[in-house]
VEXVEX-276581 format. One record per residue: residue in three letters; x, y, z of N, C-alpha, C, O in turn. Coordinates in steps of 0.05 Angstrom, whole numbers, plus 5000, padded with zeros to 4 digits. Atoms other than C-alpha are relative to their C-alpha. Example, Ala and Ser with C-alpha at 12.3 -4.5 7.8 and 13.67 -1.06 7.14 Angstrom:
<rs>
ALA501849765000524649105156501850245000503950245013SER498449764999527349795143498550225014499550445018
</rs>
This chain:
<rs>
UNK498349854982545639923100503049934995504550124992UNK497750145008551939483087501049984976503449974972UNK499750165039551539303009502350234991504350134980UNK497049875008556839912993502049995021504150125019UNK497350034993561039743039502049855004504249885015UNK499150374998562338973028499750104972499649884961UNK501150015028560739222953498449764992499649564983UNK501850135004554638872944497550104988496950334994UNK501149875011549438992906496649875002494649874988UNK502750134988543638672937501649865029503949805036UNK499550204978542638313003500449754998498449614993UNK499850265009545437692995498349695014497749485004UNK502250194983541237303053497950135011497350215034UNK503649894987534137563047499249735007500249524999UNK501350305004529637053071497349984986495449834991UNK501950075026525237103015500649894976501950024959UNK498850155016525936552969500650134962499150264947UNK499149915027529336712901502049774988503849665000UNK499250235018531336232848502750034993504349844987UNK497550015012537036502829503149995019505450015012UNK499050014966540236452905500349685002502449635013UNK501050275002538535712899502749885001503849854979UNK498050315000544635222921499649864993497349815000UNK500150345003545134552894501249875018503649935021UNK498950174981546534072946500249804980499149864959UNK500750185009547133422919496549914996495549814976UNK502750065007539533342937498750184994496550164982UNK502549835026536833922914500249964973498349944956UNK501050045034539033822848499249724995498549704971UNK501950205007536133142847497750005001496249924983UNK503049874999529833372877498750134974496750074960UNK502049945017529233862831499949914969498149974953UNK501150195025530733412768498749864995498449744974UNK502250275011525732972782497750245010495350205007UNK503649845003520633562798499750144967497750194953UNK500749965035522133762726498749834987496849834972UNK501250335023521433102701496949925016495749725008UNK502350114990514833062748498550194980496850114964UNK502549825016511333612714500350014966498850134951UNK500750055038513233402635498349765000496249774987UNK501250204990510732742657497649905020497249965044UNK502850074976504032402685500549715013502049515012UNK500250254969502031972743501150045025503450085034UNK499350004978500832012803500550235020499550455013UNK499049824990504032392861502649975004503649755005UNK497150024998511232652873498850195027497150365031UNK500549864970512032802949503450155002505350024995UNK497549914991518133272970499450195032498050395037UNK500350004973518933303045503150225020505550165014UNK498649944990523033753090501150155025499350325026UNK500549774976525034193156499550194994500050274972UNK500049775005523434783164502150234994504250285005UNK496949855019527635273123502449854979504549974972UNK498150205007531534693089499750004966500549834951UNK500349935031529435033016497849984991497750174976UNK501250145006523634753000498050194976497250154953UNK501449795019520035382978501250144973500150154951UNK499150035021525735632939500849714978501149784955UNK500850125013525935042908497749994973497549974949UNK503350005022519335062878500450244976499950234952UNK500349645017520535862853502049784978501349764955UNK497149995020527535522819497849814984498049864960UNK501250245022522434942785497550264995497150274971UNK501949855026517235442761501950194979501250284957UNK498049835024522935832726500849814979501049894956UNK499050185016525235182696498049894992499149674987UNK502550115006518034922676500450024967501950194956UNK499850055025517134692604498350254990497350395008UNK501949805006513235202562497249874997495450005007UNK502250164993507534652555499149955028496949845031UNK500950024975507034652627498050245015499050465020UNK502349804979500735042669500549925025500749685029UNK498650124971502734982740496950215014495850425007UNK501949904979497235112798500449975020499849755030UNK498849964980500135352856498150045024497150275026UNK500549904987496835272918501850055025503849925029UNK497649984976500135562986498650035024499750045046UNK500750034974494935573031497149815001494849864994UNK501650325008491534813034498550025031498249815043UNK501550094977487634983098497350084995496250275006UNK502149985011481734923065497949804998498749575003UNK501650254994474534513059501449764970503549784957UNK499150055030474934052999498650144977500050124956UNK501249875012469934462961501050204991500850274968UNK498849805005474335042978503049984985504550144974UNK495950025011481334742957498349934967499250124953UNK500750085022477634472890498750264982498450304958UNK501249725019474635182878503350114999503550264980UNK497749794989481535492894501749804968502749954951UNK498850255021484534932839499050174969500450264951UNK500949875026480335242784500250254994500550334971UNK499249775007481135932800502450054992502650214973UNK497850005001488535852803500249894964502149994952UNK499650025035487935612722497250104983496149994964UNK501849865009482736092709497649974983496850064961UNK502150105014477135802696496750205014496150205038UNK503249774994469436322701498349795018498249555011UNK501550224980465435952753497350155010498050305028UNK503349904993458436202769499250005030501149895041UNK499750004967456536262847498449774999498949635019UNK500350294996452735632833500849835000500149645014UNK498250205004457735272806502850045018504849925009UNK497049834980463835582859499249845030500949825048UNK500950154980458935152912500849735001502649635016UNK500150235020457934512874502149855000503349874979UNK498550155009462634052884499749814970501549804952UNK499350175029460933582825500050204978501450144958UNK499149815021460334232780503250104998504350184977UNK498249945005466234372793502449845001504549935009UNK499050264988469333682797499850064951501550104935UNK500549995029465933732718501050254984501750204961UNK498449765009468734432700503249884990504249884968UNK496649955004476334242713500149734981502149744968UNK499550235014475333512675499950104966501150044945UNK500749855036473033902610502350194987503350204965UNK496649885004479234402622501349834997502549884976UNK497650145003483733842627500849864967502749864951UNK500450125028480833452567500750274980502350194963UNK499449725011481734192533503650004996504850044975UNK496949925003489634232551501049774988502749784971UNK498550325013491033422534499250094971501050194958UNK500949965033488233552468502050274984503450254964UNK496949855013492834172455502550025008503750235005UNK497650224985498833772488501750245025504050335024UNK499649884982498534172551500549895017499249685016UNK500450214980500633852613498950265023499650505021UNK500849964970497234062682500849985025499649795034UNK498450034974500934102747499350235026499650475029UNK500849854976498634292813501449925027501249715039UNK498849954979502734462866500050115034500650325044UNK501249874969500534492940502549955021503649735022UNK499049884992505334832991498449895024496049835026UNK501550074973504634633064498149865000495949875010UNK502650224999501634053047500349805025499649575019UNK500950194976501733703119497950105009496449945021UNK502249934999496334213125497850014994495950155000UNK503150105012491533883089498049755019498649525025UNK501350144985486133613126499449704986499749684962UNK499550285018485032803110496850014977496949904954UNK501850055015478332863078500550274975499350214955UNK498249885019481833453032501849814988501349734966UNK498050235014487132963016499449724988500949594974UNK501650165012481932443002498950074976498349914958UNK501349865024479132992953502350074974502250104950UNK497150035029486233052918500549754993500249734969UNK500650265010486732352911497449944978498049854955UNK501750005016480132322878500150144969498750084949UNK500349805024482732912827502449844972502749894948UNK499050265021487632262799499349964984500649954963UNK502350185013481831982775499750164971499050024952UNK500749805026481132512717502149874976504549894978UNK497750055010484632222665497949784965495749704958UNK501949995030483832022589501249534999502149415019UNK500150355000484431102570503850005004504949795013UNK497750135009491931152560502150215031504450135037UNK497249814989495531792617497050175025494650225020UNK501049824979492632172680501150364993503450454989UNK500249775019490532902657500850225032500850465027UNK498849884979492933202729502649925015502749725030UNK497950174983499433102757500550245026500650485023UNK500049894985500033272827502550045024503549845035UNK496550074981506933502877498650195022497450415019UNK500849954984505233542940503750095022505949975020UNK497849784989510634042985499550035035497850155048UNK500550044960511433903066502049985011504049885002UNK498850134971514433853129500649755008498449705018UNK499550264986516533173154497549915009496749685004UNK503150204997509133103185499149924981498149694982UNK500550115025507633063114499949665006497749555010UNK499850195004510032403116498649825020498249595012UNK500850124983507232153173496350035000494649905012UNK503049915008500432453151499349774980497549614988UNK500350205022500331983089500549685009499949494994UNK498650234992503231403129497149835018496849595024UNK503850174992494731323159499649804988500649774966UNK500850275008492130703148497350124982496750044959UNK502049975024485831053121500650264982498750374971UNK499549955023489331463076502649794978504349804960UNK496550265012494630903052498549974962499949894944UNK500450025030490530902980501550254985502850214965UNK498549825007493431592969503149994994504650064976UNK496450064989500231402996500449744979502849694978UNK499750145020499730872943500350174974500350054953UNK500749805037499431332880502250215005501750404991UNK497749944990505831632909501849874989502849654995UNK497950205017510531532852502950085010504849935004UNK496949924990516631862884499750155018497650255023UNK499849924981519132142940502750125015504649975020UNK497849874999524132632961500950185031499350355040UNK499149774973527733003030501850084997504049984989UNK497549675000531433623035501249905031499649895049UNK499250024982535933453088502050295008502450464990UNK499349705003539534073117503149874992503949644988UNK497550055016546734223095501849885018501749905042UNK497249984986553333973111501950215011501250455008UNK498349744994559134383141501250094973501550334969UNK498349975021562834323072498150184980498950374966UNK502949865015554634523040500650285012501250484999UNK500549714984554435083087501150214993500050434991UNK498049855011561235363061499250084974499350314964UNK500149915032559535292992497050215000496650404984UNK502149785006552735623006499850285006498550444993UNK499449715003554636243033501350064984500650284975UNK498549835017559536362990499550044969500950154952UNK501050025028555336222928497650275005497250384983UNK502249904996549336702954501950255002501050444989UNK498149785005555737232966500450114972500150334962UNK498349925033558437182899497450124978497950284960UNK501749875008550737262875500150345001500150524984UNK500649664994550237922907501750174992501450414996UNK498149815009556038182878502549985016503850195018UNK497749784983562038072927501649814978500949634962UNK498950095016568137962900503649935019505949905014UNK497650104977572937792957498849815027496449805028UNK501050104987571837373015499850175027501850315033UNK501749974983567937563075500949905019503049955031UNK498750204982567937043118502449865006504049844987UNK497650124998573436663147499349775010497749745029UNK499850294998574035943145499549925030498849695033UNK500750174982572935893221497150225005495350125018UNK502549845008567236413213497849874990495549884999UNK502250125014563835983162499649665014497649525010UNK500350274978565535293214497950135020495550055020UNK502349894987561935683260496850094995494750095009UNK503349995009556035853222499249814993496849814986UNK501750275006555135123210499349875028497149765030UNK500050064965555834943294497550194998495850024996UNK502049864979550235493313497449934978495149904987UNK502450015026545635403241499549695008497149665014UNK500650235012545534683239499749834973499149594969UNK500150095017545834693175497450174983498350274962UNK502849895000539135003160500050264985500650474998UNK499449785023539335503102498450245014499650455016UNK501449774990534135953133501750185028502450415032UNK498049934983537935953195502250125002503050235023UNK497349985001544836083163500050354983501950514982UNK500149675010541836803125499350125025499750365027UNK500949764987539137033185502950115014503750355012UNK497549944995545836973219501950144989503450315000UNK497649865012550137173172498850244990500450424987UNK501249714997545137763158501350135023501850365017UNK500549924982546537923223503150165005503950385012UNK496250044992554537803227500450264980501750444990UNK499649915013554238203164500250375005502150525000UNK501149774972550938853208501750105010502250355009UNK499150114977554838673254503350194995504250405002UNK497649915012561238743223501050344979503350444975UNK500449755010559239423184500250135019502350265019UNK499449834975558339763252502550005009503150225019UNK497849904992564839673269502649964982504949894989UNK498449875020567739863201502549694999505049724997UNK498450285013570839103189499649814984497849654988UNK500750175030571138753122500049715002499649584981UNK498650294998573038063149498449975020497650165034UNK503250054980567437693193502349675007503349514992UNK498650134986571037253242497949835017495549865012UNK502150304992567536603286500250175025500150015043UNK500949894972567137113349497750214994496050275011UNK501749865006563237603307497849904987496050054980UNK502650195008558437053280499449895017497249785015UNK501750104982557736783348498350255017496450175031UNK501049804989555637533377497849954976495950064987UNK501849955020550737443312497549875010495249965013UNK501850174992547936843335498850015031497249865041UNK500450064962547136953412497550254994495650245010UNK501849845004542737603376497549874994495649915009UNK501150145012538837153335498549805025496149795028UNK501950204979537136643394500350165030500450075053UNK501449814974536037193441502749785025501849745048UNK498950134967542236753493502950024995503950044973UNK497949984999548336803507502049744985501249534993UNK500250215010552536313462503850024997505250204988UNK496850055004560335943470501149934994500349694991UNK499550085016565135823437500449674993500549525013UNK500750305000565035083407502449955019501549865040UNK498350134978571534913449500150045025502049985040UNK499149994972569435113512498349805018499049775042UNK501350294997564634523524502149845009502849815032UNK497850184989570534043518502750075006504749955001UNK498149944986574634473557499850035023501550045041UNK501450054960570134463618500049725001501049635022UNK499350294986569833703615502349964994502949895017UNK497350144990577133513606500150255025500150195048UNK499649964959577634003665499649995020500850075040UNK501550144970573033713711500849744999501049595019UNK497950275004576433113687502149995018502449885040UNK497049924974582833343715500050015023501549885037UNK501049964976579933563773499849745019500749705041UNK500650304990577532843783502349865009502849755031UNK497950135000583332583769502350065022503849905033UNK497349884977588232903816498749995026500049905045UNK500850014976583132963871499749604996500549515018UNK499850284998582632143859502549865017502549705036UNK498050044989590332143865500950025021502749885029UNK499049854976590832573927498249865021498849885045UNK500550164980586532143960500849715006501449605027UNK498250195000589131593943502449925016502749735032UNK497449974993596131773958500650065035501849915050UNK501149894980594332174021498549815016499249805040UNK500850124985589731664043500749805030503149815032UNK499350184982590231154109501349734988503049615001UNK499850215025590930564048502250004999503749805002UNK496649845024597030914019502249805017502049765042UNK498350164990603030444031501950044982501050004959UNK498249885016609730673997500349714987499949494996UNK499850325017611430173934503349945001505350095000UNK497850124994616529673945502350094978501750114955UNK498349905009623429903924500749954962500850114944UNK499450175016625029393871496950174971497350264949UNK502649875018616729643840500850314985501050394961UNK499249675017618730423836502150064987502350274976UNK497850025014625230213810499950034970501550154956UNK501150135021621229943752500050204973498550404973UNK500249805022622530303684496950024987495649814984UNK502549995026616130553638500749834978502949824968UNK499650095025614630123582501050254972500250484971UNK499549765018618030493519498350014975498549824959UNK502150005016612330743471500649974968502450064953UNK499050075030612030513406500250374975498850574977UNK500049785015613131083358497450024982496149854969UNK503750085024606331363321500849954974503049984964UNK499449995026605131223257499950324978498650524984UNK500749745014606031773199497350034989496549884971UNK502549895008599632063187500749984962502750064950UNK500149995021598031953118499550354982498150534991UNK501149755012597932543066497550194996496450064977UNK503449945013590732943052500850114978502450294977UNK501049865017589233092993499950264994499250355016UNK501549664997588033902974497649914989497049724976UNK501550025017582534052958499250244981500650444979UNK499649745022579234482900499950205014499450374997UNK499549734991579635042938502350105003502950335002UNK496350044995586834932951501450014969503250174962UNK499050005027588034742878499950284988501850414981UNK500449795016584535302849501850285015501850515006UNK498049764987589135762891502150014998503350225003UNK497350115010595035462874501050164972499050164957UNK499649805014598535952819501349764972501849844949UNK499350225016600935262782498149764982498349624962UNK503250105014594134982768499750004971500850204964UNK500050015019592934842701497049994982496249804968UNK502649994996585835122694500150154978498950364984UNK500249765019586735532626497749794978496849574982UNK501750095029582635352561500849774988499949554984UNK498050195021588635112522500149755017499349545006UNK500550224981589434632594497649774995498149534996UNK502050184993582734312591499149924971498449694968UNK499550085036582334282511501649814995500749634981UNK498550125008588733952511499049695017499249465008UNK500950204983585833522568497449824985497749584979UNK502750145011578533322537501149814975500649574972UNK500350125030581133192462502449785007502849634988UNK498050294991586732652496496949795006496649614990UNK502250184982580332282530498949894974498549654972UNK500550055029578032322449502249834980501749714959UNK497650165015584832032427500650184975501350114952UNK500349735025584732732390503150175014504250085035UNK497349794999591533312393498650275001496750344988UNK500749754994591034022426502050144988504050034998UNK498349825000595334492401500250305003499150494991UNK500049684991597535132434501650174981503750174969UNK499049765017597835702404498650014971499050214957UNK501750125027593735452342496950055003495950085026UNK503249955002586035562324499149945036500449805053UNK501350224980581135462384499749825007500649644992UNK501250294998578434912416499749894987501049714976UNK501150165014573234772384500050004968498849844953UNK498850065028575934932315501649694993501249524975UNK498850225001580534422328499249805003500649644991UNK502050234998575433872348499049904979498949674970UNK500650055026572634042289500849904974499549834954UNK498350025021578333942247499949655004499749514984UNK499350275000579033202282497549915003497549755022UNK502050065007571533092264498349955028497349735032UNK501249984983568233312335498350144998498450204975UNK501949844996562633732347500550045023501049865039UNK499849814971563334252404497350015004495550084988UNK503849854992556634332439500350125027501249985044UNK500349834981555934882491497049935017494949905005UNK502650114985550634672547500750165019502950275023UNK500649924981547534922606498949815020496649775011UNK500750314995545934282654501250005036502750135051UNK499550074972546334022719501949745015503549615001UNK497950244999550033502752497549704999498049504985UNK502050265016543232962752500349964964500949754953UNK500450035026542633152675503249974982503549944957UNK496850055015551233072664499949665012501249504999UNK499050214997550932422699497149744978497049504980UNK501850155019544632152645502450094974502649924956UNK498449845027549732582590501849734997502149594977UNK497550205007555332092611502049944981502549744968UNK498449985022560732402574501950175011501250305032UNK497849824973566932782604498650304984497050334965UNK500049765002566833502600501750225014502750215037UNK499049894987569834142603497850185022495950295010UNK501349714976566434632670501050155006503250185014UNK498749714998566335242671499950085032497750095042UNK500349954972568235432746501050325000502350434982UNK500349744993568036152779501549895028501049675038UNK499749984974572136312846499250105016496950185011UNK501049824982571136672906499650284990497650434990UNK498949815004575637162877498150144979497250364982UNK501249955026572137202808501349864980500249864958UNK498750095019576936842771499049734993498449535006UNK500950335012575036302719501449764998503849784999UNK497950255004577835662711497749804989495349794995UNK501250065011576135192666501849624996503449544979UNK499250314999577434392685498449794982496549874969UNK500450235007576233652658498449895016499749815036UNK501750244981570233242695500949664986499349524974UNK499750255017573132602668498749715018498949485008UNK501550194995569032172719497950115025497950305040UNK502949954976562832202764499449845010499049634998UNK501150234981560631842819498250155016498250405017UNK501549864977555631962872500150285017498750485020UNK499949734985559232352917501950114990502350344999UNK497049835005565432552885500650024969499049874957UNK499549965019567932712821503450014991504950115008UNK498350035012574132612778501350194987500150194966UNK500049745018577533262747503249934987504649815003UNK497849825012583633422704500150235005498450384997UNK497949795003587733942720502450034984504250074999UNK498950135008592133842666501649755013500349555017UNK499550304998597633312689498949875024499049635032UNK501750144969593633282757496949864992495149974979UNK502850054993587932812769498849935027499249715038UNK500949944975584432992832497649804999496949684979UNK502750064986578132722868498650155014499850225035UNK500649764984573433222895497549905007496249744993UNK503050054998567133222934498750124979499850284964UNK502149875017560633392895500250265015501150455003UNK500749774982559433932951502550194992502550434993UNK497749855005566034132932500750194980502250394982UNK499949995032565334212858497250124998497550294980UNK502649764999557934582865500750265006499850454994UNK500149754994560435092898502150244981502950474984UNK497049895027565635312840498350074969498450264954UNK502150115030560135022779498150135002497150135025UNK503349945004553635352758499150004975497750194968UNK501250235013552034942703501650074964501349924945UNK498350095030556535102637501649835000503049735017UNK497450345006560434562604499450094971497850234958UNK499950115038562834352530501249695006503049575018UNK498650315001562433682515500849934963499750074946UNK499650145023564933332450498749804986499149584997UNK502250265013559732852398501850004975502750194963UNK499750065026562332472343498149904984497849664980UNK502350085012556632522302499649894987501549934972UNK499550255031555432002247499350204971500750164951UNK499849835020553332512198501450264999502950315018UNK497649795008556933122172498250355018499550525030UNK500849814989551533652196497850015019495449965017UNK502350064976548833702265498350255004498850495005UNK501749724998542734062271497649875018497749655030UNK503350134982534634002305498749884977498549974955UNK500950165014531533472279496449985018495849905040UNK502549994987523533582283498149894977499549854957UNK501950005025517033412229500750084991502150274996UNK499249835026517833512164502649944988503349954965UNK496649975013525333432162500349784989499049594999UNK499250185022528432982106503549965008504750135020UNK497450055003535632692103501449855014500249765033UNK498750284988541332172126499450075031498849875045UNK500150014977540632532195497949875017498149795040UNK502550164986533132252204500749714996499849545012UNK500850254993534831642183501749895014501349665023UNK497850044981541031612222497949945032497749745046UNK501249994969536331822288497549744998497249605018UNK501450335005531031182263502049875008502049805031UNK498650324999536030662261500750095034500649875046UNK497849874975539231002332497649845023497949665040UNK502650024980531930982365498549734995496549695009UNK500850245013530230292329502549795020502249595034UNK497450194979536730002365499549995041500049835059UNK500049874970535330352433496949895009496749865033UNK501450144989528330032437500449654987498449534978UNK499450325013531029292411499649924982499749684979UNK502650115027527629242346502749934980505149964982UNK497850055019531229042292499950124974497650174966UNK499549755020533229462233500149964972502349934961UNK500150015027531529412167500750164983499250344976UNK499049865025536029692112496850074975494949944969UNK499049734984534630242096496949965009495049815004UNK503049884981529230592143499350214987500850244967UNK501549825007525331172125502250265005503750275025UNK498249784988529331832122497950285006498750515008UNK501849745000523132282129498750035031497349855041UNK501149964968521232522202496549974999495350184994UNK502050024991514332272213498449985024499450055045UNK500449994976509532182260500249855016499349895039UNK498650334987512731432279502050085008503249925023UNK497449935001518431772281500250165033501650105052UNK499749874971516432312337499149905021499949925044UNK500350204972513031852372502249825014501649755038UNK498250224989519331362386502150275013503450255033UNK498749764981522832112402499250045023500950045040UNK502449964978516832242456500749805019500949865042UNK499250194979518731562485503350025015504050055038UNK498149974977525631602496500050365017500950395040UNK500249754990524832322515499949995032501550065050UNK501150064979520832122566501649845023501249895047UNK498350164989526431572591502750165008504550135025UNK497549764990531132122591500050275017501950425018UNK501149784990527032632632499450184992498250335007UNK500749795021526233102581496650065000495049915010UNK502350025014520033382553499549914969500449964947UNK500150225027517432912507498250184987495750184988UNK502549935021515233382455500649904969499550014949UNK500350135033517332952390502850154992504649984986UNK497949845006523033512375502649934999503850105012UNK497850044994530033162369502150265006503650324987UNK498749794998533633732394503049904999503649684990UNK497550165004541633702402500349835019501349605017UNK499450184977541533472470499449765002500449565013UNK502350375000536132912456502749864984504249684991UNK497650235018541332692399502249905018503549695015UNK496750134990547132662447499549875020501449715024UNK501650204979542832302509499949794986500649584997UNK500750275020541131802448502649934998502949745013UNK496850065008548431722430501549905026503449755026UNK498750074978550031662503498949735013499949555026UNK501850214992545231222516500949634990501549425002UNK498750245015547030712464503749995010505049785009UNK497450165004554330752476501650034992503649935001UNK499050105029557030882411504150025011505650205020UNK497550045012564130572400502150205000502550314978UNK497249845008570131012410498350295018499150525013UNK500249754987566231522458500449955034499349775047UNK498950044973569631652530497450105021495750285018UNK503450054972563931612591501050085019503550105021UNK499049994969564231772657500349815017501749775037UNK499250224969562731182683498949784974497449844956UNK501150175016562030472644497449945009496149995030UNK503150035000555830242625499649715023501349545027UNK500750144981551629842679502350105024502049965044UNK498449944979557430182727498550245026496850415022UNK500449764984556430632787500250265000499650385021
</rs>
């Protein structure tokens, strides 16, 4: 009803999960880099815990889009089942023919999925089953997933299992007679809801999805949708669905914090006020107090006028405040700033300094020019978990409200905040800050030790294998014997498979470019600029 007249081209807060709607908070994208890295990898269980509406489902959609191609995923979503029935429901879900004798049968069908599994390990399939509202599993069900551990070949467990809940979750597993389960619980993850600063960046990332290309909301609009939401992503589309309505009916492009609180008072069926009028009824019953205190006081039988010499008495004279220290802008401030130094040539000239390399404007590209001072440009797609394993500056590619690109320096990373070039500016920004701008391009710079970087897989010959031997020979301690082998074998993909594995990747043997430049980051090498030193924060 709205979408042409905000120009939009979809609803931007359905509440049906979609992957490509998907905020990164800080913890979702950790969540979901380790649910990647759960399903290339065995053992065990990975638990991810959270409120209701706090992502959990989209989540999952965004990790089956991002699933390895070796990966079979078995999704269950409704675990209120016997164990007979969740274990038949397990096999149908990876399509396996079951007989009405064997669809009874627990141990037939305990022996069915062990023969499948042994089937996918053998053509280097991994297995991953995914149960949805899993506090809803009854304990002797969750006794029966525990048991489905057990499947497994002398050296790797041939099921890996992510279990998907509510907060009871946790308290379900936390039984004394399930605590063997809750042992085999290799990780563990909570969606907490957003911040006010999250909240901002998430509407206006789920906007910019749908097509808008101006802003909507207004800064005390989107304060306000974090006061009545809580934070709570489910909570914050229904509202701003609503405001959105809301604001169409009476033909206004601009959504103000009186027309998101009429949204919300719809939404919770009550009447609802504004955040300052709380602490404007108590300091005024304050007052109240206060003066009726005085007036009795004063007024009272007590009351005795103060001695001349007393009311004479000057006020002490108040010290003067101090100056409030400066804030910071932030990127939202920067990037609006018409002085900003967010161009190409800007963050080129910026990266290849960090290299101890020369930009010159007006001259070839970038990455011509990198090339010239013996860099390799590599174009990636990546997250901020998989830039802070990269550990290498970069340029990001950022998008505004407006639409306009800009294209900065990450020259350091920390937890919560990040380090940027703007040319001669170096700012500090939150993460939350810098998500809502980023959706996942970058170029970073490798000085490769050989002349031509390419995928290094079986079969391949030349200095580059034996370059990636000696690399992966250093990186597990061994010591290095002139010369090593330059032919990619199968010693070879196996020591790839390992670090792979240490790097979250899928370990399928394949040195791809990325693996090469995780290896390179990994080690260290001499004369390359980091985000953060090694063993550092």
């Amino acid at each position: 009803m709205y979408l042409s007249f905000f120009g939009l081209a979809e609803k931007p807060f359905a509440i049906t999960p979609d992957p490509r709607y998907l905020y990164l908070s800080g913890r979702h994208a950790d969540a979901l880099a380790h649910l990647v890295y759960g399903i290339s990898h065995a053992g065990g269980f990975i638990q991810l815990t959270g409120e209701v509406g706090t992502g959990k489902t989209t989540t999952i959609r965004s990790l089956l889009a991002r699933a390895p191609k070796n990966a079979e995923i078995a999704l269950i979503i409704n675990p209120r089942l016997s164990p007979v029935e969740f274990v038949q429901t397990l096999c149908e879900e990876l399509g396996l023919g079951l007989s009405d004798a064997e669809a009874g049968n627990i141990k037939e069908l305990i022996d069915q999925l062990n023969r499948y599994l042994l089937r996918a390990h053998a053509e280097g399939r991994r297995v991953v089953l995914i149960v949805d509202e899993a506090q809803n599993l009854a304990p002797d069900v969750l006794e029966q997933v525990r048991l489905l551990t057990n499947l497994e070949t002398e050296s790797q467990k041939l099921l890996q299992i992510i279990l998907i809940g509510q907060p009871e979750l946790r308290e379900l597993l936390a039984r004394n007679d399930l605590r063997q389960l809750a042992q085999r619980v290799t990780a563990r993850y909570h969606l907490d809801p957003l911040s006010a600063e999250e909240t901002t960046g998430y509407v206006r990332h789920r906007l910019r999805v749908a097509g808008a290309t101006a802003e909507i909301f207004s800064a005390a609009a989107l304060r306000e949708v974090y006061r009545l939401s809580g934070g709570i992503p489910r909570v914050i589309n229904v509202i701003c669905d609503r405001a959105l309505l809301g604001a169409y009916s009476e033909e206004s492009h601009g959504i103000g914090a009186g027309l998101v609180r009429r949204a919300g008072s719809e939404v919770f069926d009550e009447p609802l006020a504004p955040r300052w009028l709380a602490p404007a009824a108590t300091v005024a019953a304050l007052t109240l107090v206060a003066i009726g205190g005085w007036a009795l006081w004063h007024y009272g039988p007590w009351f005795k006028s103060a001695p001349a010499a007393v009311a004479a008495t000057a006020p002490p004279i108040a010290a003067p405040a101090p100056t409030p220290a400066p804030v910071p802008p932030t990127l939202t401030q920067l990037l609006q700033q018409p002085d900003t130094a967010t161009s190409a040539d800007a963050a080129f000239a910026q990266l290849l300094e960090l290299w101890n390399g020369k930009y010159v404007v007006g001259g070839t590209d970038g990455c011509t020019q990198a090339a010239q001072q013996g860099l390799e440009c590599i174009n990636l797609r990546s997250t901020l978990a998989q830039l802070r394993a990269l550990n290498r500056p970069a340029i990001l590619m950022l998008a505004d409200s407006a639409g306009r690109s800009h294209q900065v320096v990450l020259a350091a990373l920390g937890e919560d905040s990040a380090t940027l070039r703007l040319g001669p500016q170096q700012v500090d920004v939150g993460i939350a800050d810098l998500s809502r701008y980023w959706f996942g391009e970058l170029v970073v710079l490798w000085k490769p030790a050989v002349a031509t970087v390419t995928e290094l897989r079986a079969g391949t010959r030349g200095p580059a294998v034996r370059h990636l031997r000696t690399q992966l020979l250093r990186w597990n301690g061994a010591a290095v014997a002139a010369p090593v082998s330059a032919t990619y074998d199968t010693e070879l993909a196996r020591l790839v498979e390992d670090f792979q594995r240490s790097a979250h990747q899928t370990p399928d043997g394949i040195a791809n470019i990325e693996t090469q430049l995780l290896l390179d980051s990994a080690l260290a090498t001499p004369g390359t600029p980091l985000l953060r030193s090694p063993g550092g924060g």
